[in-house]
Backbone bond lengths (Angstrom), bond angles and torsions (degrees), N, CA, C in turn:
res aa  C-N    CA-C-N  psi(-1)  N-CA   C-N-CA  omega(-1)  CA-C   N-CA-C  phi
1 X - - - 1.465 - - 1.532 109.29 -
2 X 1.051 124.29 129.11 1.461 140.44 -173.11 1.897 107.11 -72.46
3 X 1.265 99.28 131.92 1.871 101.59 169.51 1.757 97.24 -51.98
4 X 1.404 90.08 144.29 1.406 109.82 157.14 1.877 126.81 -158.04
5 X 1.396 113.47 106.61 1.457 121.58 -167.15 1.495 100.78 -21.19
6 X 1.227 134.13 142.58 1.561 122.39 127.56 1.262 118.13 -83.82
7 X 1.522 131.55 146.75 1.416 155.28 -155.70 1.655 106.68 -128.67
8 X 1.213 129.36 99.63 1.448 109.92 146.94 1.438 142.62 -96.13
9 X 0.819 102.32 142.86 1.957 110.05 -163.40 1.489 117.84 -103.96
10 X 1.466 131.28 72.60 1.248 129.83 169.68 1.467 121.44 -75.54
11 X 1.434 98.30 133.25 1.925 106.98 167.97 1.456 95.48 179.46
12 X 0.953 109.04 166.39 1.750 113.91 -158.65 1.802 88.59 -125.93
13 X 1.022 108.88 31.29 1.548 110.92 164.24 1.511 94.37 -115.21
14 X 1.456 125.36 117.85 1.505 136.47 160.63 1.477 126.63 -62.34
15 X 1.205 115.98 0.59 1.527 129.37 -176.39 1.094 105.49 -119.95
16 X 1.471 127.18 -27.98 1.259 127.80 177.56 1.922 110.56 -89.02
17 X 1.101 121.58 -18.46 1.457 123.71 155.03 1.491 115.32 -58.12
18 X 1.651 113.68 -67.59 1.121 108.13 -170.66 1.675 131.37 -66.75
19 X 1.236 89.63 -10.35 1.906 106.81 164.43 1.319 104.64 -72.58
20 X 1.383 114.43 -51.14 1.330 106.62 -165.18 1.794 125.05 -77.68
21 X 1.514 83.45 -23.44 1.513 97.42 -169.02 1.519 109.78 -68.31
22 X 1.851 94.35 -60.64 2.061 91.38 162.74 0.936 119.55 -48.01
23 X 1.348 149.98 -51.97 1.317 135.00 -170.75 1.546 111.37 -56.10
24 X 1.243 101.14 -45.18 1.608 104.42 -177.73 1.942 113.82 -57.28
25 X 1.327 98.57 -47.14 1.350 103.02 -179.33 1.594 119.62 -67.60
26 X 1.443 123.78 -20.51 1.257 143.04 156.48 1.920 104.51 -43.92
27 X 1.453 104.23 -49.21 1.683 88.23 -164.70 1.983 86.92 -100.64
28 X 1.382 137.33 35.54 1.387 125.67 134.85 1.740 90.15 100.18
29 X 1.372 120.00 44.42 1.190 115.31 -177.35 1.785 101.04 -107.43
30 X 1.168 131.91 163.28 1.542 123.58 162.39 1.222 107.04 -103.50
31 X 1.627 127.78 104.92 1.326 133.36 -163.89 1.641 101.39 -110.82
32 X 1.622 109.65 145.09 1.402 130.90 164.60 0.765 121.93 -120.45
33 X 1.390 149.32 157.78 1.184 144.82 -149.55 1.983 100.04 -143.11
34 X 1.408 117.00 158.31 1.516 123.32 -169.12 1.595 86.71 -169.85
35 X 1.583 114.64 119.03 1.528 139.99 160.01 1.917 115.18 -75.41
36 X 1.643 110.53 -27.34 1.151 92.13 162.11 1.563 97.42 -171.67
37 X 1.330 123.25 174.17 1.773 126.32 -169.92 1.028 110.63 -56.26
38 X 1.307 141.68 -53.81 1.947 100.24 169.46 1.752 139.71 -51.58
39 X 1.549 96.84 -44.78 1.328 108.70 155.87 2.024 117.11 -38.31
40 X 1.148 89.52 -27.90 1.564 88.76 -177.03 1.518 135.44 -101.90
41 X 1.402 81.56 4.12 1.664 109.49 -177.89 1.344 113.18 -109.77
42 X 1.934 109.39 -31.25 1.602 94.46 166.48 1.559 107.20 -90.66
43 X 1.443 119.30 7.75 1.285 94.50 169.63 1.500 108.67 -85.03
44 X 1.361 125.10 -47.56 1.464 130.06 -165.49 1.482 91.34 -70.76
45 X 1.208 138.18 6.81 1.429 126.39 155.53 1.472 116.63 -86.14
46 X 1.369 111.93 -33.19 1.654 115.75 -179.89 1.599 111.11 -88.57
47 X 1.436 112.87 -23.05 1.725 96.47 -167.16 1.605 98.48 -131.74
48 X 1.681 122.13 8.64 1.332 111.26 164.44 1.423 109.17 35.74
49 X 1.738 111.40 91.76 1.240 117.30 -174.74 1.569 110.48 -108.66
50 X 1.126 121.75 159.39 1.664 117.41 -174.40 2.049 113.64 -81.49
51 X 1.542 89.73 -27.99 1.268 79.48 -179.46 1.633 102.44 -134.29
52 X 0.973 126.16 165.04 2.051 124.97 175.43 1.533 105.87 -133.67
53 X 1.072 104.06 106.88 1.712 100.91 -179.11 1.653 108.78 -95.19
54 X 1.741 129.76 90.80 1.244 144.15 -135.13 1.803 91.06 -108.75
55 X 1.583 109.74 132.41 1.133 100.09 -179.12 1.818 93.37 -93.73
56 X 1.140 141.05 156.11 1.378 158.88 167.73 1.531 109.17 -44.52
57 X 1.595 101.67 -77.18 1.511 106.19 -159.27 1.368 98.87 -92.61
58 X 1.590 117.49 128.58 1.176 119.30 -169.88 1.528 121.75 -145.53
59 X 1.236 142.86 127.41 1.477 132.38 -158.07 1.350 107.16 -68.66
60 X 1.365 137.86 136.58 1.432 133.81 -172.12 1.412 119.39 61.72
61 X 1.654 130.53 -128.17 1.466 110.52 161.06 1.440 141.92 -42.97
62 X 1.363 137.18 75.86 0.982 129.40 -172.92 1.661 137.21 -57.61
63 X 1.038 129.29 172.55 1.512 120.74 173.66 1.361 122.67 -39.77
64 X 1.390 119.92 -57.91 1.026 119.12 -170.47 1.923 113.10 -61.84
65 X 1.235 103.74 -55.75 1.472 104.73 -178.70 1.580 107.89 -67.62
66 X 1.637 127.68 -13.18 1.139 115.89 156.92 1.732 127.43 -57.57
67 X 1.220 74.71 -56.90 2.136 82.48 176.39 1.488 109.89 -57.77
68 X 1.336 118.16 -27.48 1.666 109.58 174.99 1.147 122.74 -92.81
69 X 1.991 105.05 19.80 1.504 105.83 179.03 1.619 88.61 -117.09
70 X 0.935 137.56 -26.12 1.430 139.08 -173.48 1.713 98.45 -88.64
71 X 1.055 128.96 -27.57 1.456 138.05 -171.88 1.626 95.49 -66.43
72 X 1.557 119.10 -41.49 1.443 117.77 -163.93 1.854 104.77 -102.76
73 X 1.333 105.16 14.22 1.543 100.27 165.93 1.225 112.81 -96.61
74 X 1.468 128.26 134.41 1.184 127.02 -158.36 1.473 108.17 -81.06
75 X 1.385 130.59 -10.05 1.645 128.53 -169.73 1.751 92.29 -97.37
76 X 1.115 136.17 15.78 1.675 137.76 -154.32 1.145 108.30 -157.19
77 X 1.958 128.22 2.64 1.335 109.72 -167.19 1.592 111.48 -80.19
78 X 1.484 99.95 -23.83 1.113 104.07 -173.57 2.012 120.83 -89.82
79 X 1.447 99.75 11.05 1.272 110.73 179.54 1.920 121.72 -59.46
80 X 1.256 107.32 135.21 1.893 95.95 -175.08 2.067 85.13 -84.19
81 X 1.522 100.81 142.15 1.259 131.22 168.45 1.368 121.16 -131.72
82 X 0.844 123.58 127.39 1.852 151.40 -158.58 0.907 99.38 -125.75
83 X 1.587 122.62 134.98 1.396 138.50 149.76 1.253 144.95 -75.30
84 X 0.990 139.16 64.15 1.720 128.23 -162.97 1.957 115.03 -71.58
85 X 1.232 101.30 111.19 1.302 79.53 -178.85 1.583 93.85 -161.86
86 X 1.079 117.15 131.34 1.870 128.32 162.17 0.886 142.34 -62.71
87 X 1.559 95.28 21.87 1.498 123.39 164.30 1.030 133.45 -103.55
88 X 1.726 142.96 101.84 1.243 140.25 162.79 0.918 146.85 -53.39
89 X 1.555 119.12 -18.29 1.513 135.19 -168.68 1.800 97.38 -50.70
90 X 1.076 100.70 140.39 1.771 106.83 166.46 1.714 116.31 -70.01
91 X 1.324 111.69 -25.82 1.427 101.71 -160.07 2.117 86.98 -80.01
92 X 1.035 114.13 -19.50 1.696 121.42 -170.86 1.636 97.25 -68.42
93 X 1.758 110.63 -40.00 1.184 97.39 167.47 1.542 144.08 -64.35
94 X 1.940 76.00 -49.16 1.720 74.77 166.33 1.376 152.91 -57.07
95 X 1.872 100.86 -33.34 1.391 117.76 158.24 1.711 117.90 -49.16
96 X 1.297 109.40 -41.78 1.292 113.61 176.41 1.839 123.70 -68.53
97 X 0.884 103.00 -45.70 1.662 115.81 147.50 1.423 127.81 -28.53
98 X 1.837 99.21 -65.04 0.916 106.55 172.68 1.933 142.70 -73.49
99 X 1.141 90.15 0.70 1.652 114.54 174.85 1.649 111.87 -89.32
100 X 1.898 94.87 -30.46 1.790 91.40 -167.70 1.227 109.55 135.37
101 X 1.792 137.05 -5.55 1.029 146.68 -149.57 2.251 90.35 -78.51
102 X 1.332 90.86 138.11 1.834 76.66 176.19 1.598 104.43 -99.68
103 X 1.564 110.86 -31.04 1.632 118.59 171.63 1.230 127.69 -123.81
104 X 1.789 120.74 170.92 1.571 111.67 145.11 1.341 111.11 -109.53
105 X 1.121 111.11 170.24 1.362 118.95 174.62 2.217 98.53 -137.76
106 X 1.265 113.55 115.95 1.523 107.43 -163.32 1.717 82.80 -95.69
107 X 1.699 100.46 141.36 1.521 92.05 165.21 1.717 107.51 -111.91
108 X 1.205 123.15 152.76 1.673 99.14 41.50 1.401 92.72 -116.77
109 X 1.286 107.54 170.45 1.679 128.55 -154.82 1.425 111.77 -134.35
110 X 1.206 121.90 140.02 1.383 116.63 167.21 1.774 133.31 -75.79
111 X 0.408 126.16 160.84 1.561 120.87 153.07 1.823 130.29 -24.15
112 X 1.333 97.42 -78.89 1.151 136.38 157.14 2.333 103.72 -6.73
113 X 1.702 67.50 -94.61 1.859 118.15 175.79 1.941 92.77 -29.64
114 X 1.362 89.36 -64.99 1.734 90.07 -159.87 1.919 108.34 -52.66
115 X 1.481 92.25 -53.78 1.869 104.52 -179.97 1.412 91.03 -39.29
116 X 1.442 116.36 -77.01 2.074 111.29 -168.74 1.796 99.52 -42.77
117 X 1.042 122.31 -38.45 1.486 78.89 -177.42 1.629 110.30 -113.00
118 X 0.841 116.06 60.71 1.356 127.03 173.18 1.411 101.99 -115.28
119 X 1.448 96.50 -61.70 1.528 98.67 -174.69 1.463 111.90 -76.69
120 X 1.399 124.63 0.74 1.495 111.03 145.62 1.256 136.11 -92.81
121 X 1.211 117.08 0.11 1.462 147.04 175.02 1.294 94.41 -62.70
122 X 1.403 123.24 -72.94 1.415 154.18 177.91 1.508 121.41 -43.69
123 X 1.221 96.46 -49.59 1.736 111.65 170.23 1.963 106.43 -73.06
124 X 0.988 103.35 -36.49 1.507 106.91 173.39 1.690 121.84 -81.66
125 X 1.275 109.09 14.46 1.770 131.17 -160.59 1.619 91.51 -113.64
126 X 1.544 89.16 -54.46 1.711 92.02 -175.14 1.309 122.84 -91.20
127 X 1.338 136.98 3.28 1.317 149.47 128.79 1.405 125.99 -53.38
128 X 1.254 111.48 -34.88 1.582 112.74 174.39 1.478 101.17 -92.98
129 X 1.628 134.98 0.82 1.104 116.50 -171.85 2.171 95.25 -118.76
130 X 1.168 88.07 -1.56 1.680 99.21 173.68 1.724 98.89 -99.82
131 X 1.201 123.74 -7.72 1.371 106.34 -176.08 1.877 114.21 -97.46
132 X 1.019 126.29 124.91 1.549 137.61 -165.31 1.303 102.98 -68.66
133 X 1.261 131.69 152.47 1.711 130.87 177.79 1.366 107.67 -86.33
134 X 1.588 122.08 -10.84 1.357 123.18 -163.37 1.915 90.70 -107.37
135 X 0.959 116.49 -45.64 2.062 123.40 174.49 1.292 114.75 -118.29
136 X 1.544 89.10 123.20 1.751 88.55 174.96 2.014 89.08 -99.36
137 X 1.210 111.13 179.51 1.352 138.27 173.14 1.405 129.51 -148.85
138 X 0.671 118.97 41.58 1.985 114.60 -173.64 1.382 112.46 -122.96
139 X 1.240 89.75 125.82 1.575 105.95 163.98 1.435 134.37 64.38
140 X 1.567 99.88 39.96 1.704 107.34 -137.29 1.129 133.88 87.08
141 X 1.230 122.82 -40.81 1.475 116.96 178.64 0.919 110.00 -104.29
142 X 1.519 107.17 126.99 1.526 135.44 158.27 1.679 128.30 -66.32
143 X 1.539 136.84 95.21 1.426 104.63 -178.44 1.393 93.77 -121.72
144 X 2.074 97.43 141.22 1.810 106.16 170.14 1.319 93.71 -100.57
145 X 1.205 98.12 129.42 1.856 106.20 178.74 1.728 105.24 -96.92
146 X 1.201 121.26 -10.74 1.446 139.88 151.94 1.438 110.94 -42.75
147 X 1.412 102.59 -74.31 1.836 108.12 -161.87 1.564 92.29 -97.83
148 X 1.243 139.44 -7.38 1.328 132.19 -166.06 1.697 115.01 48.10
149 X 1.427 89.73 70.98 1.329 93.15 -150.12 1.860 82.48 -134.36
150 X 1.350 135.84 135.45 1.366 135.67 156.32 1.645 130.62 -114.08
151 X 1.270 117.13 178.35 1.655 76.00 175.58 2.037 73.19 -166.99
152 X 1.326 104.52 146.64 1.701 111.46 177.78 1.839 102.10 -118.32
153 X 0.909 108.38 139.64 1.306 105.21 -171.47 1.371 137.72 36.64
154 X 1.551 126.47 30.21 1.191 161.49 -138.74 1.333 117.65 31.49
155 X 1.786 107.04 42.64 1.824 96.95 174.81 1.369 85.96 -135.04
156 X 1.729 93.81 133.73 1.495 109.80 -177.49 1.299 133.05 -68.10
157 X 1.221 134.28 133.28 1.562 139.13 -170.11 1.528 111.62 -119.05
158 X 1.554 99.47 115.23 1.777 85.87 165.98 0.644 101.59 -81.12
159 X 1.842 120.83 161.51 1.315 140.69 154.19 1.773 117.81 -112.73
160 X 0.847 126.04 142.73 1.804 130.40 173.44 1.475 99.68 -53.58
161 X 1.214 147.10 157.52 1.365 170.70 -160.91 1.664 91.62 -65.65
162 X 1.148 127.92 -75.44 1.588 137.07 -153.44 1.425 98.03 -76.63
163 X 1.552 121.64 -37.45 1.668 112.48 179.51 1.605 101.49 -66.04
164 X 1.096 107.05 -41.47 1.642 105.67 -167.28 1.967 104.08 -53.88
165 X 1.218 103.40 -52.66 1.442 123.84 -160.98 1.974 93.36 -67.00
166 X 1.434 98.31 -29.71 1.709 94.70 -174.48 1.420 105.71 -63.81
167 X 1.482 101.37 -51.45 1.765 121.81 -174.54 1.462 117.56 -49.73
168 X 1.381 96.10 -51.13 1.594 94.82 165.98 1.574 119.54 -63.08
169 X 1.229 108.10 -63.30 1.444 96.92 176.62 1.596 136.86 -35.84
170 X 1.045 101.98 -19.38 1.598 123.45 169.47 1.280 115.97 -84.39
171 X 1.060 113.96 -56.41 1.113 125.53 -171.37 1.464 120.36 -62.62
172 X 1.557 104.06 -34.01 1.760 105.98 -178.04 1.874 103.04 -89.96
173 X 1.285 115.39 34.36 1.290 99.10 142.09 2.096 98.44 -165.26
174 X 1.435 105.61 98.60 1.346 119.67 -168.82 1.493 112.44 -53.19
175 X 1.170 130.38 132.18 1.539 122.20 -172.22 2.232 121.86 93.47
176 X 1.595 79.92 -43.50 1.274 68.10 -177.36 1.756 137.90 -80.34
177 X 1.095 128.50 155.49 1.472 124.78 163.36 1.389 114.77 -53.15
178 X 1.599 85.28 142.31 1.953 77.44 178.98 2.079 73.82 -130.27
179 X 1.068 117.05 122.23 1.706 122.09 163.97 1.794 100.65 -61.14
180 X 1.361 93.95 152.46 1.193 110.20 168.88 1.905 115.45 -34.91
181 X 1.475 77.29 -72.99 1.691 90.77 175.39 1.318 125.06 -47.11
182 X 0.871 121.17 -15.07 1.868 131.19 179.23 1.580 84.61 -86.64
183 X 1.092 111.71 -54.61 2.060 111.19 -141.35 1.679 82.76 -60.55
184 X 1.540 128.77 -58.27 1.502 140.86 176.95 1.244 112.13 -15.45
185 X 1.404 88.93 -62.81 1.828 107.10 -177.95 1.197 130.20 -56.59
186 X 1.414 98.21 -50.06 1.759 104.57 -170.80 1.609 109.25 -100.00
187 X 1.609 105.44 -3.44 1.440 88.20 175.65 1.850 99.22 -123.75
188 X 1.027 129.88 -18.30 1.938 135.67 149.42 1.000 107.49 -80.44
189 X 1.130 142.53 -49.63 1.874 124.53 -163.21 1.504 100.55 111.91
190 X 1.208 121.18 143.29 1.644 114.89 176.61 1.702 97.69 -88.26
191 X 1.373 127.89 11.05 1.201 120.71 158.21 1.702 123.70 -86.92
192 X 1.308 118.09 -3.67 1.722 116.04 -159.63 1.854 74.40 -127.96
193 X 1.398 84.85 135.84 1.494 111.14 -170.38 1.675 103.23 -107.64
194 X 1.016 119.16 93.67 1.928 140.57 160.88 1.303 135.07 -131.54
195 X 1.117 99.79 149.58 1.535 106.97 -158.71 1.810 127.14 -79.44
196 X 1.035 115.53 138.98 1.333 101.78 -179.37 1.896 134.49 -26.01
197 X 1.396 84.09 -41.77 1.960 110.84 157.50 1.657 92.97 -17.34
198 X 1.316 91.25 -82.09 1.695 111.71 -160.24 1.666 111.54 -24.52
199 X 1.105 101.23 -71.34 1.759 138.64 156.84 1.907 86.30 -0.65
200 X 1.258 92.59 -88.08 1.845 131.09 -166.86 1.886 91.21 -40.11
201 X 1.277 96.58 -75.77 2.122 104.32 -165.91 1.746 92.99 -45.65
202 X 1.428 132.09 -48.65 1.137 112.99 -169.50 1.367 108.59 -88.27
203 X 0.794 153.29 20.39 1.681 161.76 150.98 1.071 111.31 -75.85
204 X 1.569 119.55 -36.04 1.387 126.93 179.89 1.197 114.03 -85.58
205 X 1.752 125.76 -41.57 1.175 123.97 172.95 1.976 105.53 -52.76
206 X 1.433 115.22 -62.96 1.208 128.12 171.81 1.697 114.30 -0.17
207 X 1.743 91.85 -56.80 1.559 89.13 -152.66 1.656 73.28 -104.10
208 X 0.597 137.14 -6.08 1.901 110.05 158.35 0.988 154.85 -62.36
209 X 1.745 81.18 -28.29 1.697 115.31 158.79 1.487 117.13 -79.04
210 X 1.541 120.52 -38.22 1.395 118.45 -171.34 1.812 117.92 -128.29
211 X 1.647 111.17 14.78 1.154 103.08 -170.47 1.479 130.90 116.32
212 X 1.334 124.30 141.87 1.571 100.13 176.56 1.411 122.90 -102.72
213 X 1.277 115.45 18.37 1.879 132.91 -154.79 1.766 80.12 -104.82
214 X 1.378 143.99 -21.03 1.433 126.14 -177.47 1.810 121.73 -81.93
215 X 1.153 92.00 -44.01 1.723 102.60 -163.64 1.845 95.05 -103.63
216 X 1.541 126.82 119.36 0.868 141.40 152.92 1.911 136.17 -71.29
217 X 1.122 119.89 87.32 1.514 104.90 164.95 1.515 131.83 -48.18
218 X 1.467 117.26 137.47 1.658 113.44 -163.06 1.490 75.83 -127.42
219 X 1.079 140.35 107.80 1.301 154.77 -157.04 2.137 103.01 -87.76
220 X 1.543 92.14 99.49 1.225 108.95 173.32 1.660 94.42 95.73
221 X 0.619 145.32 10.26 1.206 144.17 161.96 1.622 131.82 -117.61
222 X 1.565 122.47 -67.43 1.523 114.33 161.42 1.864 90.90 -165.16
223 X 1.479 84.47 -144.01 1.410 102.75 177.13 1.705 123.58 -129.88
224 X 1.069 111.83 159.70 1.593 105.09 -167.47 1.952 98.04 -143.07
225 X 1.263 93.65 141.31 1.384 95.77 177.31 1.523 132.55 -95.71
226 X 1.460 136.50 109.62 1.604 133.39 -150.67 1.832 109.33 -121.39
227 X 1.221 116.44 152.39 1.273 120.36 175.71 1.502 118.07 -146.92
């Protein structure tokens, strides 16, 4: 029997599942279905799905506090979660970001539309789950997180302590957003108090050293790393 992703699909619209779900099951996906955030938490507790396509606005538990309840189960942390929602506002993004969200998806959506980014969702799942914590490899760049050591087209580059630690952090999961507030955290400490600035000067040094085709701006939100 051949691998095949499972997909879960929350939104508390019942017409909008079963559109989505056939189509999905048409291109060979194993799809489940969730009407609203608890429903979607004992499922991604029983069938540990690879990807959760979470609608936002939701009666009672909503999206966002869904994904930050599945975000803190340890068999799901590493699950890709997508947003579907017909909402643009930035701060909807950022909250969503900020829980763990890896995409949006704005509806309404086609058919088509959704498969492409699923299956890049997916393709970007298994790249971050092929990439080692000790060597990165992509796209030219080499990073030893061992010797703190990098290298772009096999000629070596130092980096200062915090660029290195930024680069990686980006880097070990390709595609995704990392919010400001994450990058702070995991690469300052939520104890050392600096300003977004900081963030910005080493982003800039970054690509001075290696180019501007690596490190992406997500404008008002953070940065994401591409190859």
């Amino acid at each position: 029997m051949s691998f095949r992703y499972k997909i879960l699909l929350v939104d508390d619209e019942q017409d909008i599942l079963e559109f989505l779900s056939y189509n999905l099951k048409k291109e060979g996906y194993d799809v489940y279905t969730a009407l609203n955030g608890k429903q979607a938490v004992e499922v991604a507790k029983k069938e540990h799905p690879h990807l959760i396509v979470l609608d936002v606005m939701m009666p009672g538990m909503d999206g966002i506090e869904t994904c930050r309840e599945i975000r803190e189960l340890p068999e799901n942390n590493n699950v890709l979660i997508a947003f579907l929602t017909a909402r643009n506002e930035d701060y909807s993004q950022i909250a969503g970001f900020d829980v763990g969200a890896d995409d949006y998806i704005n509806k309404p959506i086609k058919p088509r539309v959704l498969s492409s980014r699923i299956k890049a969702l997916l393709r970007r799942g298994v790249i971050a789950d092929q990439v080692s914590p000790e060597k990165v490899d992509l796209g030219g760049i080499r990073i030893d997180r061992e010797r703190y050591v990098i290298f772009k087209d096999e000629q070596e580059i130092s980096l200062p302590k915090k660029e290195f630690e930024l680069l990686a952090l980006l880097a070990s999961k390709p595609g995704k957003v990392f919010t400001r507030e994450i990058i702070l955290d995991k690469v300052w400490g939520g104890d050392v108090v600096v300003g977004d600035r900081t963030i910005d000067v080493h982003v800039r040094k970054l690509r001075e050293k290696l180019g501007d085709d690596y490190i992406k701006t997500v404008k008002g939100i953070g940065y994401k790393f591409e190859f």
